[in-house]
C-alpha positions as CSV (number, residue, x, y, z in Angstrom):
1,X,0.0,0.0,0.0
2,X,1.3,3.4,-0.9
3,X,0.3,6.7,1.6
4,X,0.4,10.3,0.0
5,X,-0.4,13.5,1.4
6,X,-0.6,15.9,-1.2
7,X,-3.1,15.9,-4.2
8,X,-1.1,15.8,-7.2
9,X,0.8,12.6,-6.1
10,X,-2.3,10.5,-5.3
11,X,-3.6,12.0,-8.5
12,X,-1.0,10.5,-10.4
13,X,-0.8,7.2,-9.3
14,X,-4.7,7.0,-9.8
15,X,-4.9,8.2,-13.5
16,X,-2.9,5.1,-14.6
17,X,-5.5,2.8,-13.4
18,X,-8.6,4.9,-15.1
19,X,-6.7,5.1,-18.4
20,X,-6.6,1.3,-18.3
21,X,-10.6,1.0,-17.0
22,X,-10.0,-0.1,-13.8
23,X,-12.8,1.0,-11.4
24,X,-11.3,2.2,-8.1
25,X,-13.3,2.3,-4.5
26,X,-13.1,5.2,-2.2
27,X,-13.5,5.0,1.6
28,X,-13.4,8.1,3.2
29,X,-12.3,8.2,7.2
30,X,-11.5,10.5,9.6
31,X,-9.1,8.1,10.4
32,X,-8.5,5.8,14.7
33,X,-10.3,3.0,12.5
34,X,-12.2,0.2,13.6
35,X,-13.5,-3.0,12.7
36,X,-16.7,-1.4,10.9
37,X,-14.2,0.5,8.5
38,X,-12.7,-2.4,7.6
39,X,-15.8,-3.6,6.7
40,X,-16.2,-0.8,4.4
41,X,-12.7,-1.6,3.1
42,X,-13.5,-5.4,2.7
43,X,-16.9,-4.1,0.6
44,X,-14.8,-1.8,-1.6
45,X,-12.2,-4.1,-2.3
46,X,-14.9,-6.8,-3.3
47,X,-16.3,-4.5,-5.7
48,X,-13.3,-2.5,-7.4
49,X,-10.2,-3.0,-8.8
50,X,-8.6,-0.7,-6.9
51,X,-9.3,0.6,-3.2
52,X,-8.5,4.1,-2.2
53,X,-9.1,4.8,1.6
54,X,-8.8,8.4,2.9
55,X,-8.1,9.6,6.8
56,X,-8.3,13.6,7.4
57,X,-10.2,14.6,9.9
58,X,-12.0,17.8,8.9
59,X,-11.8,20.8,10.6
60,X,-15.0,22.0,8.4
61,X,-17.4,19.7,10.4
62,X,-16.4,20.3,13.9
63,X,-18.1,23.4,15.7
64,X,-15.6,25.6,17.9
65,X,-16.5,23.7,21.4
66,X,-16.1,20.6,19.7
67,X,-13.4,17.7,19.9
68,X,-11.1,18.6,16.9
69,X,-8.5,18.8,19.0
70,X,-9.0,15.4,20.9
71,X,-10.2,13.4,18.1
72,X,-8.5,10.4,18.2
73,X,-5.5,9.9,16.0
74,X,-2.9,6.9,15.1
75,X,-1.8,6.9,11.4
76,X,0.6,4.0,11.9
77,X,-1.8,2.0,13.4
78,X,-4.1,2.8,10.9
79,X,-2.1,2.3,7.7
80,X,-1.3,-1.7,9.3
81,X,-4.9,-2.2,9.5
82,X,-5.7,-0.7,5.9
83,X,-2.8,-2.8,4.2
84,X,-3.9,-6.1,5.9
85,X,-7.0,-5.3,4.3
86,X,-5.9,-5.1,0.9
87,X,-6.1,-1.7,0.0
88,X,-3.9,-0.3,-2.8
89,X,-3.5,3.6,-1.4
90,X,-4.0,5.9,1.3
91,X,-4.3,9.4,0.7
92,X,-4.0,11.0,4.3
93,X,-3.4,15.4,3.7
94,X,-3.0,17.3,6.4
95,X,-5.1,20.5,6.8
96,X,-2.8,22.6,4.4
97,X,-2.8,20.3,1.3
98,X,-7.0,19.5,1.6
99,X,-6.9,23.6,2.2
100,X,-4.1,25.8,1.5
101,X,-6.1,28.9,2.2
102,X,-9.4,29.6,3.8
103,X,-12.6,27.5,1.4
104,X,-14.6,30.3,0.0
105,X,-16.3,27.7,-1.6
106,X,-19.4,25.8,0.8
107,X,-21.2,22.4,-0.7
108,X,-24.7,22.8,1.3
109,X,-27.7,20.4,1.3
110,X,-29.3,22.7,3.7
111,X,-32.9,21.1,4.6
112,X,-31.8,17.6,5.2
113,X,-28.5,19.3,6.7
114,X,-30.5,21.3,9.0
115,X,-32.3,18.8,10.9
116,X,-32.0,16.4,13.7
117,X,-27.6,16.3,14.3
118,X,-27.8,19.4,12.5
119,X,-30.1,21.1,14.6
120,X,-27.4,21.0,17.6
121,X,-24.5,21.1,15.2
122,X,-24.8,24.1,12.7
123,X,-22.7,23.9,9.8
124,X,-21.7,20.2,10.3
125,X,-23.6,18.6,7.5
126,X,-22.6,21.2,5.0
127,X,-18.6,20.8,6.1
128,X,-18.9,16.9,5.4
129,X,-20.6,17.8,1.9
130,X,-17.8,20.1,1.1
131,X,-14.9,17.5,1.9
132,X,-16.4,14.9,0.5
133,X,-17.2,16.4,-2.7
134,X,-13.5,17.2,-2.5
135,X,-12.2,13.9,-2.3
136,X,-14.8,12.8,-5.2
137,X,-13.0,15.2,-7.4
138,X,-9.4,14.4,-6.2
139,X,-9.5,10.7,-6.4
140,X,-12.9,10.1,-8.9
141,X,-14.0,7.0,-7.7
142,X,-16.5,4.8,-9.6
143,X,-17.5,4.0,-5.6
144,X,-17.7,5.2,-2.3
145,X,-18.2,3.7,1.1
146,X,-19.9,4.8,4.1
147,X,-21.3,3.0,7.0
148,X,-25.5,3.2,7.7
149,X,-24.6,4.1,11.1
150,X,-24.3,7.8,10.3
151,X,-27.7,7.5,8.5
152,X,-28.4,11.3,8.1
153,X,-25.0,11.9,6.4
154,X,-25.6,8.5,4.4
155,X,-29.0,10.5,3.0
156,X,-27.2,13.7,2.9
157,X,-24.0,12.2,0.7
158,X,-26.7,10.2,-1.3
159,X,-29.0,13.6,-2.2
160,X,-25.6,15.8,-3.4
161,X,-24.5,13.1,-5.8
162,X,-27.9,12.8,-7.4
163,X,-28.5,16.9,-7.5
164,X,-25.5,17.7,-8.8
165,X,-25.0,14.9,-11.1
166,X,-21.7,13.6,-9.4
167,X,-20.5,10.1,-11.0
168,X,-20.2,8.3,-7.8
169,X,-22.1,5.3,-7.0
170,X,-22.6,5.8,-2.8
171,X,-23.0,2.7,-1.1
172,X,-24.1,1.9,2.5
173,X,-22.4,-0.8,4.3
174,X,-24.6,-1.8,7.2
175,X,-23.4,-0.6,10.9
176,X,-20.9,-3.3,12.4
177,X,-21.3,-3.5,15.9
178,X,-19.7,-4.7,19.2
179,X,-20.3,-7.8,21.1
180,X,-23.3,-6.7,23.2
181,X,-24.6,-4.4,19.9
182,X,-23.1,-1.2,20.6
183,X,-22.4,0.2,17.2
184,X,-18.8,0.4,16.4
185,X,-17.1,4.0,16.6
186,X,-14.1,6.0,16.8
187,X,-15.5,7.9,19.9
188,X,-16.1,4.8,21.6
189,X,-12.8,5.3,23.5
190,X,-13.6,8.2,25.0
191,X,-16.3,6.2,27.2
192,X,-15.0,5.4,30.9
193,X,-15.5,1.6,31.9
194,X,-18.8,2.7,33.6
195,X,-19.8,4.6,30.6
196,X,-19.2,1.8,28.2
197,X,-21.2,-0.5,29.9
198,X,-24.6,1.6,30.2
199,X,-23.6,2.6,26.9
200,X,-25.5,-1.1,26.1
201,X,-28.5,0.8,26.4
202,X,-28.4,2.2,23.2
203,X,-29.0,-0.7,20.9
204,X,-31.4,-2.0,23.6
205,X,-33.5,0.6,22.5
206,X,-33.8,0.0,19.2
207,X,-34.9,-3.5,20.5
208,X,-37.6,-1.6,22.8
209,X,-38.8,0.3,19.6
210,X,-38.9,-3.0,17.7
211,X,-40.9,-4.6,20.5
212,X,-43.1,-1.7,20.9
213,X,-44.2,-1.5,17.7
214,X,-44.5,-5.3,17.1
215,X,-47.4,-4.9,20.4
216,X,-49.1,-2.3,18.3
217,X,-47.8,1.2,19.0
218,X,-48.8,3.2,15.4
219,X,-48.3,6.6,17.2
220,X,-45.4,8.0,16.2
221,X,-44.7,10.7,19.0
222,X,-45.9,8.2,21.6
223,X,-43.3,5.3,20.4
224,X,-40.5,8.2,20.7
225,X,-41.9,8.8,24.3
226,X,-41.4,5.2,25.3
227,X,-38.2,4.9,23.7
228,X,-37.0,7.8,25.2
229,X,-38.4,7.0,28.6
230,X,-36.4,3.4,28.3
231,X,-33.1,5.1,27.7
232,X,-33.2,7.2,30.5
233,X,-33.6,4.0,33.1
234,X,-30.1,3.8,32.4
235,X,-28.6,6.6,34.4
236,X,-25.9,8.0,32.7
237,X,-27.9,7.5,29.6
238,X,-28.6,11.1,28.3
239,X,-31.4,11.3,24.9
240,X,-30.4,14.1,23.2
241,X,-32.6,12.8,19.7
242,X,-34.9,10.1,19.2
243,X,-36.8,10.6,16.4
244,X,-39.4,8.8,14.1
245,X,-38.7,9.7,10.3
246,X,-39.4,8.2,7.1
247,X,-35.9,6.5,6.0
248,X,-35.7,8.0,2.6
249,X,-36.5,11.5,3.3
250,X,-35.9,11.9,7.0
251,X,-39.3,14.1,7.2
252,X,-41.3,13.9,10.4
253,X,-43.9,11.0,10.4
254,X,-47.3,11.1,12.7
255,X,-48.4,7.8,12.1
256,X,-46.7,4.2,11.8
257,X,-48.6,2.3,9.2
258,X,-47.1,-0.6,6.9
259,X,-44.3,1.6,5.4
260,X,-40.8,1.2,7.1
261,X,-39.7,3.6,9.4
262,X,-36.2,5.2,10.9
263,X,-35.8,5.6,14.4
264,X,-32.2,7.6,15.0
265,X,-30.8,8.0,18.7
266,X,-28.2,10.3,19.9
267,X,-27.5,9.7,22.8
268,X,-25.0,11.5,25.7
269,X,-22.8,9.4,28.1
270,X,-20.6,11.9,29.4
271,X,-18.9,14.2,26.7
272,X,-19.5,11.7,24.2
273,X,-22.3,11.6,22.5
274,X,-23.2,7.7,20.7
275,X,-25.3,7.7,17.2
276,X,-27.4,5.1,16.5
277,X,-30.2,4.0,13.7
278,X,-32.0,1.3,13.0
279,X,-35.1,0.8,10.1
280,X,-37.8,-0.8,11.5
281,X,-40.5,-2.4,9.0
282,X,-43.5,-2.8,10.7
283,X,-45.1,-5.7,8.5
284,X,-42.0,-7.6,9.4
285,X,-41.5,-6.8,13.1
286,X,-44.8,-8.0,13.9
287,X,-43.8,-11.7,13.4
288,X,-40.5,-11.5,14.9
289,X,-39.1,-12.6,17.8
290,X,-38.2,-9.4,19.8
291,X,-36.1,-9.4,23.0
């Protein structure tokens, strides 16, 4: 595997491969990876000819009192686990090769951006639009890879490339999670031992939604109310979002009929705050077996 920093040089070891039709992967990371980005890596190198991953964590997405600074960091460590993998390069800039002066230039999907994360975190959505739009152009993948557990910027990335006609084929890799279901996450190091094991509570609760639903809750605000009020038996458990919303558009929902629906969580343990999703389809749930 070859790393490169700068633009040009990744752009040049790229343009061989296109002139000879080889389709290349992208799988853009802010880098500490886990076992869920190798899943996207795994995906991409099943699909493509040739697998680019990406590690910069972007200072366009983070608000001033968040964790830019403390974002966890380990390139070494990361570049062992992407090789192992199989991937052919790693493009990991620093700040001043992705932006040698100050972006003048915003990529905005402003209603989707604007709701639920992006209610709390102004600007966010339209930072990740902008760098990731950047890193189409600099490495123009036939493919990109991003994990279902950020669901709103999965919908957000998805929306961009079909309004402006990008050549990207996005694909969702379902969210890998941890033994006892706790979605896997670069911020999950930042939990204490304590924290990490109430943190168990989160994917509980899409269970509790599940089982909910399969008794026959159709109200929509209701089933947030219950989910919300499970979550907080735990404690240190903080629900900053739980929200009903129809998976493809992410718009508010009154009623749960036969259609699927999204339920996404943010919750706080801590200073960390855990994101979690799942799509529940109703017709289904009823017949399952929920814990």
């Amino acid at each position: 595997m070859q790393t490169f920093t700068t633009i040009a040089d990744l752009r040049a070891a790229l343009a061989p491969h296109r002139l000879d039709g080889r389709t290349i992967g992208l799988v853009p990371t802010m880098g500490y990876l886990h076992v869920g980005h190798m899943e996207l890596a795994r995906r991409a190198r099943a699909d493509n000819d040739i697998v680019v991953a990406t590690i910069f964590v972007n200072p366009l997405q983070f608000g001033q009192n968040e964790d830019l600074a403390r974002y966890p960091r380990d390139l070494a460590r990361d570049q062992a686990m992407l090789e192992a993998e199989g991937v052919h390069y790693l493009f990991a800039p620093g700040v001043e090769d992705m932006y040698p002066r100050p972006m003048e230039t915003v990529v905005d999907v402003p209603t989707l951006g604007a709701e639920l994360e992006g209610s709390v975190r102004p600007g966010h959505f339209a930072g990740v639009a902008t760098v990731v739009t950047k890193l189409f152009n600099i490495a123009g993948p036939d493919r990109a890879y991003f994990g279902e557990k950020d669901f709103q910027q999965l919908t957000i990335i998805r929306r961009m490339v079909a309004d402006l006609a990008q050549p990207v084929e996005v694909i969702g890799v379902p969210t890998v999670r941890e033994a006892d279901g706790l979605a896997c996450s670069s911020r999950n190091i930042y939990l204490s031992a304590e924290e990490r094991a109430a943190a168990a509570i989160v994917p509980r609760a899409l269970d509790e939604a599940a089982r909910l639903i399969a008794a026959g809750e159709t109200d929509a605000k209701a089933l947030e109310e219950g989910v919300t009020a499970f979550i907080r038996s735990e404690p240190l458990a903080r629900p900053e979002v739980v929200a009903i919303r129809d998976p493809e558009t992410l718009a508010e929902i009154d009623t749960i009929g036969e259609k699927p629906v999204l339920l996404l969580l943010f919750v706080r343990f801590g200073g960390t705050k855990l994101l979690d999703n799942r799509v529940i389809d109703p017709k289904n749930v009823k017949t399952a077996k929920v814990a």
